[in-house]
N, C-alpha and C positions, 0 to 999 in steps of 0.2 A: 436359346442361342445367345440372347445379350447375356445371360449369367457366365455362361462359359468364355465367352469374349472376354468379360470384367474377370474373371478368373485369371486368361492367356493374361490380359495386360496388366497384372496386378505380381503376378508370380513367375512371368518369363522372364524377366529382365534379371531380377535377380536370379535364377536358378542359372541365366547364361553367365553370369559375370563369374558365380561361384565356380562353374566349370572352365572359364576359361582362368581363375587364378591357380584353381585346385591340380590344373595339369602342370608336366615337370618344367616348361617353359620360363617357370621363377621362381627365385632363388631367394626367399627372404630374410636365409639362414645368415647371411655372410655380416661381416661388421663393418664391409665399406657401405653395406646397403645394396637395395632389393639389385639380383644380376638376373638379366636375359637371356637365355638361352640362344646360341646361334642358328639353332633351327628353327626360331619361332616362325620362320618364312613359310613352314610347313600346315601350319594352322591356318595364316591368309591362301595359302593356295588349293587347300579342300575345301574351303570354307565358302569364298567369292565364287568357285565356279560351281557349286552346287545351289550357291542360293540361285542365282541366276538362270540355271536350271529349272529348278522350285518355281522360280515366279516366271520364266518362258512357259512353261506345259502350263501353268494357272492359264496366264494370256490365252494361248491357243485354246485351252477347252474352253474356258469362259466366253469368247467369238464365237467358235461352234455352237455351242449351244445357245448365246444371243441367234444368232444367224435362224437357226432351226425354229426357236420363237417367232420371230420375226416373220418365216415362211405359214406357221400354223397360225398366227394372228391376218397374213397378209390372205387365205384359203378362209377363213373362218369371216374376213371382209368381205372378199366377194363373194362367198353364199347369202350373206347377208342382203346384197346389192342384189343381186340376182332375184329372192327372196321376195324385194320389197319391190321390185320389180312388177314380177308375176301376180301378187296379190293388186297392186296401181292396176294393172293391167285388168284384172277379174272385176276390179271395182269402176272403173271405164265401163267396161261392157256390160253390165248390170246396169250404171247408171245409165248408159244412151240408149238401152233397149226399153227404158223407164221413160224418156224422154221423147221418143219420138212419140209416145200418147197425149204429150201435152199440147204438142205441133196439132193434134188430128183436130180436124173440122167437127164441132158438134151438126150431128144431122138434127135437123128440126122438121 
């Protein structure tokens, strides 16, 4: 996973830059120098509400499934607790059933 991470941040930035000069949006032909396309308005408006998009459903599943963790850690505690309960418990009664022989009167 870190390899392909250092891959995304090593090679996305430029592949995005290429695509965003490589589209018709500019003009580097001309001799006043590079022109702008009047539509380039079109690229910031597919572009911001889809990332925003992209990274709300990221948000929302990544809390679902913290949340769901968090239930199966929070079920996996108190078996636990319960667990260590019942055994306290087994080991009481073993020991005081051990114990009330040390109370007894030696008969002579």
């Amino acid at each position: 996973m870190k390899t392909i991470s250092l891959l995304g941040a090593i090679f996305l930035p430029g592949a995005y830059m290429a695509s965003v000069f490589s589209m018709t949006f500019f003009n580097f032909q001309t001799s006043d120098g590079p022109v702008l396309s009047p539509k380039f308005w079109v690229y910031w408006v597919i572009t911001v509400p889809l990332t925003i998009g992209i990274v709300a459903f990221w948000y929302v599943y990544e809390k679902r499934r913290e949340a769901i963790y968090d239930k199966e850690d929070a079920d996996l505690e108190k078996g636990s607790d319960d667990m260590e309960k019942d055994i306290m418990a087994t080991m009481r009664k073993r020991t005081m059933s051990k114990a009330s022989t040390w109370n007894a009167k030696k008969s002579e």
